[in-house]
C-alpha positions as CSV (number, residue, x, y, z in Angstrom):
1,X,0.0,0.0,0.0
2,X,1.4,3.4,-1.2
3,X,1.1,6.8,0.6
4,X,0.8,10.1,-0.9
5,X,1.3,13.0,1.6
6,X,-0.5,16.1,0.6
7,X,0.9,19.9,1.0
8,X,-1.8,20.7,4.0
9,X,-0.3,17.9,5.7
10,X,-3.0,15.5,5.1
11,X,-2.4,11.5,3.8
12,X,-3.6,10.0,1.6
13,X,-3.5,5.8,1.8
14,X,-4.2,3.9,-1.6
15,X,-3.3,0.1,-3.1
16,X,-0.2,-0.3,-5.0
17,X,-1.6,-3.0,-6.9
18,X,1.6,-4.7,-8.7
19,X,1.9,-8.3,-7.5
20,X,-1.8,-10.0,-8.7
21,X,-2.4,-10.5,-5.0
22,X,-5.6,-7.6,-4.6
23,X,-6.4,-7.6,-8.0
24,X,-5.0,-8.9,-11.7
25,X,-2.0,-7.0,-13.0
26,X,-2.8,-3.7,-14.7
27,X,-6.3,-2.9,-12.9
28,X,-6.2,-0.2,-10.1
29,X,-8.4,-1.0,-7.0
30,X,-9.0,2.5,-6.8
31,X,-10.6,3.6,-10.1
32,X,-14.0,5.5,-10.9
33,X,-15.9,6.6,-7.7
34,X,-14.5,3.0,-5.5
35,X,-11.3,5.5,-5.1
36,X,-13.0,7.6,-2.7
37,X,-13.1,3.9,-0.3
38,X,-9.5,3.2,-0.7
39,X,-8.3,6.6,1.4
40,X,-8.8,8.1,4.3
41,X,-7.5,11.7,5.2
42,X,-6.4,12.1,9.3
43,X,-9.8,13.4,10.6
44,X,-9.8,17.1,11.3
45,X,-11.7,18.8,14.8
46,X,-14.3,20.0,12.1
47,X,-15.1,16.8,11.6
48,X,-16.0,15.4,14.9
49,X,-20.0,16.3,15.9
50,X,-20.0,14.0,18.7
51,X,-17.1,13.3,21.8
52,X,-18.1,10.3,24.8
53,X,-15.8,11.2,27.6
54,X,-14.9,8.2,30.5
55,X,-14.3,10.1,33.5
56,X,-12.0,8.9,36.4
57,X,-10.0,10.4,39.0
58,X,-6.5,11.0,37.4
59,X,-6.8,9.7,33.4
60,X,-9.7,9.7,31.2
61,X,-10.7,8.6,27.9
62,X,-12.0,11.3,25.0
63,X,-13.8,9.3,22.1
64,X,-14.5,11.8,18.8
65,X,-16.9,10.5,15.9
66,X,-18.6,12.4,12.6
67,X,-22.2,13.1,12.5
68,X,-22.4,9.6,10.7
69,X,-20.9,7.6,14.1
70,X,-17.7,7.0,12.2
71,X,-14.5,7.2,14.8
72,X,-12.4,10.2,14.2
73,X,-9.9,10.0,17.4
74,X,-9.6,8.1,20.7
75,X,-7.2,9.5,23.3
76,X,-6.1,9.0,26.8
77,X,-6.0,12.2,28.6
78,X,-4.9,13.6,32.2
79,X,-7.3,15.9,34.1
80,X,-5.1,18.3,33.0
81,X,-5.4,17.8,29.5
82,X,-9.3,17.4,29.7
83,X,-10.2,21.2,29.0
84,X,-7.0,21.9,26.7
85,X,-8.4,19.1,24.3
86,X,-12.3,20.3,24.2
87,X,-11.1,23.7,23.7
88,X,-9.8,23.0,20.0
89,X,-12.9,21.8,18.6
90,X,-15.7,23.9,17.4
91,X,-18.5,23.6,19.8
92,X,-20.1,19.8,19.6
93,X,-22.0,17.4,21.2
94,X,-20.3,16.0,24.2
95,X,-21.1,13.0,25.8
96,X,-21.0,11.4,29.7
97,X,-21.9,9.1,32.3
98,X,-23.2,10.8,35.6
99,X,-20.9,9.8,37.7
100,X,-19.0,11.0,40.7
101,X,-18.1,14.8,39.4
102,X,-19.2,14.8,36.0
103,X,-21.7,18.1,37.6
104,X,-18.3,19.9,37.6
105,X,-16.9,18.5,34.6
106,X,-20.2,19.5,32.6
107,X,-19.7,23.2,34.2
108,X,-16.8,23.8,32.9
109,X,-17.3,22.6,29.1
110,X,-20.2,24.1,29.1
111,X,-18.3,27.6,29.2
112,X,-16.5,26.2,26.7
113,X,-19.6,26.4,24.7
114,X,-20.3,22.5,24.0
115,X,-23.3,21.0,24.8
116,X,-23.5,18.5,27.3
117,X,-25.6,15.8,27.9
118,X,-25.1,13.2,31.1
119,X,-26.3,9.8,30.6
120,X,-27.7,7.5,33.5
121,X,-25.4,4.6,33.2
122,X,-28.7,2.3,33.4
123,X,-29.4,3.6,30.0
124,X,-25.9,3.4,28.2
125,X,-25.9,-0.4,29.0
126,X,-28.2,-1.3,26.6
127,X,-25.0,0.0,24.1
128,X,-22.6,-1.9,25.1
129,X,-21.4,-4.6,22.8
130,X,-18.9,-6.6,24.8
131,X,-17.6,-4.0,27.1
132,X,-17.8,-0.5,28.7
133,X,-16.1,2.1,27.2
134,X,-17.1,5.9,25.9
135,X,-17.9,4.8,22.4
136,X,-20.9,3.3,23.5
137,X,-21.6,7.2,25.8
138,X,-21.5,8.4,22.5
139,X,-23.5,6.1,20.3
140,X,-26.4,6.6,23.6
141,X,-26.2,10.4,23.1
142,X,-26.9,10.4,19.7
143,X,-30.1,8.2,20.3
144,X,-33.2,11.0,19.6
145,X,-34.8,9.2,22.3
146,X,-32.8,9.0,25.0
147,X,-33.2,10.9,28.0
148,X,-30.4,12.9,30.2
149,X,-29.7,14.1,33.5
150,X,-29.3,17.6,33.3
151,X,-25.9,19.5,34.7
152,X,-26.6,20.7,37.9
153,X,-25.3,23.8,39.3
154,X,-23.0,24.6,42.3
155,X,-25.5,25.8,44.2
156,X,-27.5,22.8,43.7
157,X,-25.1,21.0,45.0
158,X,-24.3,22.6,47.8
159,X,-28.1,22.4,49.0
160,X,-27.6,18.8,47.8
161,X,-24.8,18.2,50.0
162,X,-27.0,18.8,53.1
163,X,-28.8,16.0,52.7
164,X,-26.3,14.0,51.9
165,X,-24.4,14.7,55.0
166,X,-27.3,14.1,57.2
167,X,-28.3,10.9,55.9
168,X,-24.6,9.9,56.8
169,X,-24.9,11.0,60.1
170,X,-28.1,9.0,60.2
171,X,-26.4,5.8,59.0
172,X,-23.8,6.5,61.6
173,X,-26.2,7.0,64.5
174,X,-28.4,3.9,63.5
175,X,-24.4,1.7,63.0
176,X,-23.8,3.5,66.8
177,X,-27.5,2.4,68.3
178,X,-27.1,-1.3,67.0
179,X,-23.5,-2.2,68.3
180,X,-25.0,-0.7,71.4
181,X,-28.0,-3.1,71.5
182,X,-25.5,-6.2,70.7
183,X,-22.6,-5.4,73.2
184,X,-25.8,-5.1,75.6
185,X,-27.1,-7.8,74.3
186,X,-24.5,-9.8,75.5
187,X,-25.2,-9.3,79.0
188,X,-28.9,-10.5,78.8
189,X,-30.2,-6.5,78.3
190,X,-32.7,-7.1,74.7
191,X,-33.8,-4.0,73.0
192,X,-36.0,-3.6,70.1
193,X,-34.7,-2.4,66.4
194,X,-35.2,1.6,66.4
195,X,-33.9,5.1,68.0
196,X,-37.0,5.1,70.4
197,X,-35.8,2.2,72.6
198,X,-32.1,3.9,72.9
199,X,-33.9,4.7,76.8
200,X,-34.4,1.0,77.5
201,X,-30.4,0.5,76.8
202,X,-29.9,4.0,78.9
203,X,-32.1,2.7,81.7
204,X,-30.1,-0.5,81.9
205,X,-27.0,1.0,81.9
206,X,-27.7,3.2,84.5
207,X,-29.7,0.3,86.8
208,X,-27.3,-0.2,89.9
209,X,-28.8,-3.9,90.4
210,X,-27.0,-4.7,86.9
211,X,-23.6,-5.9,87.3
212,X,-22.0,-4.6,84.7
213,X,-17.8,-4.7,84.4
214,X,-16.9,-1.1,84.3
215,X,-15.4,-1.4,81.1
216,X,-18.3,-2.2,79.9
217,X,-20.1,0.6,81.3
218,X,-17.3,3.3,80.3
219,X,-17.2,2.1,76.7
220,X,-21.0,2.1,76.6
221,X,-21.2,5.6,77.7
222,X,-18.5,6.4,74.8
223,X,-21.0,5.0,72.0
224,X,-24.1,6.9,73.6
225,X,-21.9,10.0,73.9
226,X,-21.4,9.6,70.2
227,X,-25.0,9.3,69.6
228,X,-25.6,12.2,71.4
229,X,-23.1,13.8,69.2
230,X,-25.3,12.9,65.8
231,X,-28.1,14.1,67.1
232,X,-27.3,17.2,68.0
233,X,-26.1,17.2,64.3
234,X,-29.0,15.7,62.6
235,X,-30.9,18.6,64.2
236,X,-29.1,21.1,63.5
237,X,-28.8,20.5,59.8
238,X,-33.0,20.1,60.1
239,X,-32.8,23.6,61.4
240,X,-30.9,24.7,58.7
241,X,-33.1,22.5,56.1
242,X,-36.4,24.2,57.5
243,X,-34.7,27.9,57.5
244,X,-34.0,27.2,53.5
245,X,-36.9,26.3,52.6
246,X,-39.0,28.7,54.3
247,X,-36.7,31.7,52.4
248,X,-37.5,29.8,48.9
249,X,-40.7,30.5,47.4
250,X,-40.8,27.4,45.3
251,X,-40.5,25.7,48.6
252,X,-43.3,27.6,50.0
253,X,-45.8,26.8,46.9
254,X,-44.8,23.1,47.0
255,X,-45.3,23.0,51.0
256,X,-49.3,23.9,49.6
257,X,-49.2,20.0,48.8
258,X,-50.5,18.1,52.1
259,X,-48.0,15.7,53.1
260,X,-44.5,18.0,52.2
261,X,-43.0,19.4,54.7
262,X,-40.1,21.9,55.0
263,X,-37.2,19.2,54.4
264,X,-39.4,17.4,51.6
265,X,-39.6,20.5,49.4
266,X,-36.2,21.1,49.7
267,X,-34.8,18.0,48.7
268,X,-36.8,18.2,45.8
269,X,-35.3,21.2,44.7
270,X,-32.2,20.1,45.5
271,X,-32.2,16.5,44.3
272,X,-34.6,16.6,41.9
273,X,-34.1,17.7,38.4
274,X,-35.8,20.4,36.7
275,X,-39.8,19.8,36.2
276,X,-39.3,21.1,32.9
277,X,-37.5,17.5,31.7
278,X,-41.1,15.3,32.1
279,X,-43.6,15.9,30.2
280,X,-46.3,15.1,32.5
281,X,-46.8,14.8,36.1
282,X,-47.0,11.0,36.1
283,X,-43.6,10.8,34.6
284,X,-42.3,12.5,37.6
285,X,-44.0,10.0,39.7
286,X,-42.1,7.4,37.8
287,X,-39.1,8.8,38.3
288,X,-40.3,9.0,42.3
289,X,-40.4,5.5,42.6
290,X,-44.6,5.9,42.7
291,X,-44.9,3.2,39.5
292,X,-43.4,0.3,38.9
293,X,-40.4,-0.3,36.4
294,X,-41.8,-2.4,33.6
295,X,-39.5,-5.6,33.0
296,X,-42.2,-8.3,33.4
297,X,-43.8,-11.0,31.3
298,X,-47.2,-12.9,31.6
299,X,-48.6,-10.4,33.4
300,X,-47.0,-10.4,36.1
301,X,-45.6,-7.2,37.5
302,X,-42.5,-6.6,39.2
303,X,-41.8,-4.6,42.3
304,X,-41.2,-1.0,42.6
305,X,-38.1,0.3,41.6
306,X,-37.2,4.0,42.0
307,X,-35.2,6.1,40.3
308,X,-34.8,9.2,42.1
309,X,-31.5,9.1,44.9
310,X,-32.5,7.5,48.5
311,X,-32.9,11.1,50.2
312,X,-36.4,11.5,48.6
């Protein structure tokens, strides 16, 4: 195969056809309009429409194909490199999983005047041939069909992380309240499941008829001091919660609903995504967790399955 290298720097790739291997002597593979398939010039950043990004924590991967899904570059890229790369192409369609920090990531090319569009990785699966990569981010954002998740802002994110941070002190309270119950447990004091019946373990504790070792009692008073701890925080961030969403007015007009109070609206402006992406209000149900996911045969329905985060 011969190569012909033009003056703008471009090459051109063609069949030196001499040997009666690719075709008899004397008859070019590349004649009449099949010469246009025997070449390829390197692809050009006007040529890319589309770019699937794989995000990490120290190396990604930037995927570039035509309007036609044809692969114009694949590159492995630092985080440093990230924005230098984007900022060389006209602006384009660019492609990514939500993940962990793909928010900021879609911030920032956005000012770079792409448009971004974050894909729920349940829905890029169906893409996949025979493993993940960003090729198949890109062939899911092309789909006219396909729903996003829409870039959230920083503020957004800060009212997210609220939540966030109290349901991990709830986890942790709820971890601290259970290995309270089974150190206990061990010295015939039984406590039902839940935060109400921390008294009964208190109660016990402080019982002088109980013959507890004292390192028992000092490391149990450790764990409820933690406790303690969490839920002075849990109620503090509530506080702060209710303060937010009494200074919103969408906050106030969905508090109108019966049934949401203070720290439901705001976690629905927080968490949820605009109302603007579902066309009705059952679709927003759906996405609630209200319906159920439809993956059943023989008319038999399966369970509920939400897809909104935990908080709501």
């Amino acid at each position: 195969m011969g190569v012909e290298i033009y003056a703008s720097g471009h090459r051109r790739y063609g069949y030196n056809v001499t040997d009666g291997v690719d075709a008899p002597h004397g008859i070019s593979m590349c004649q009449g309009s099949v010469a246009e398939t025997c070449y390829k010039e390197e692809a050009s950043t006007t040529e890319v429409s589309i770019i699937g990004i794989d995000l990490a924590k120290n190396v990604f991967q930037a995927h570039g194909a035509d309007a036609i899904g044809r692969r114009v570059f694949s590159k492995k890229l630092s985080r440093s490199q990230l924005l230098k790369l984007l900022s060389v192409f006209p602006p384009c369609l660019v492609a990514m999983e939500a993940c962990s920090s793909v928010h900021y990531w879609g911030r920032r090319i956005a000012e770079l005047g792409h448009e971004v569009r974050l894909i729920q990785p349940i829905y890029v699966k169906p893409f996949v041939k025979r493993q993940k990569n960003d090729a198949a981010d890109a062939e899911a954002a092309s789909r006219p069909t396909m729903r996003f998740v829409q870039v959230k802002s920083a503020e957004q994110q800060a009212a997210g992380m609220a939540f966030k941070t109290r349901d991990l002190f709830v986890r942790q309270k709820t971890q601290a309240i259970n290995a309270l119950r089974g150190h206990l447990a061990e010295y015939g004091v039984v406590a039902p499941q839940g935060a109400v019946h921390l008294k009964r373990l208190q109660a016990a504790l402080a019982d002088e008829e109980d013959t507890f070792p004292e390192a028992v009692k000092r490391h149990a008073e450790l764990i409820l001091d933690q406790i303690g701890d969490l839920q002075a925080r849990i109620a503090q961030l509530d506080e702060e919660i209710a303060a937010a969403s009494r200074a919103d007015e969408r906050a106030a007009r969905l508090m109108t609903i019966p049934g949401v109070s203070p720290v439901t609206a705001a976690a629905i402006l927080a968490l949820a995504p605009d109302p603007a992406a579902f066309r009705r209000g059952r679709d927003f149900s759906a996405w609630m967790g209200l319906t159920p996911r439809q993956h059943s045969s023989g008319g038999i329905r399966a369970a509920l399955r939400r897809q909104a985060p935990s908080s709501l």
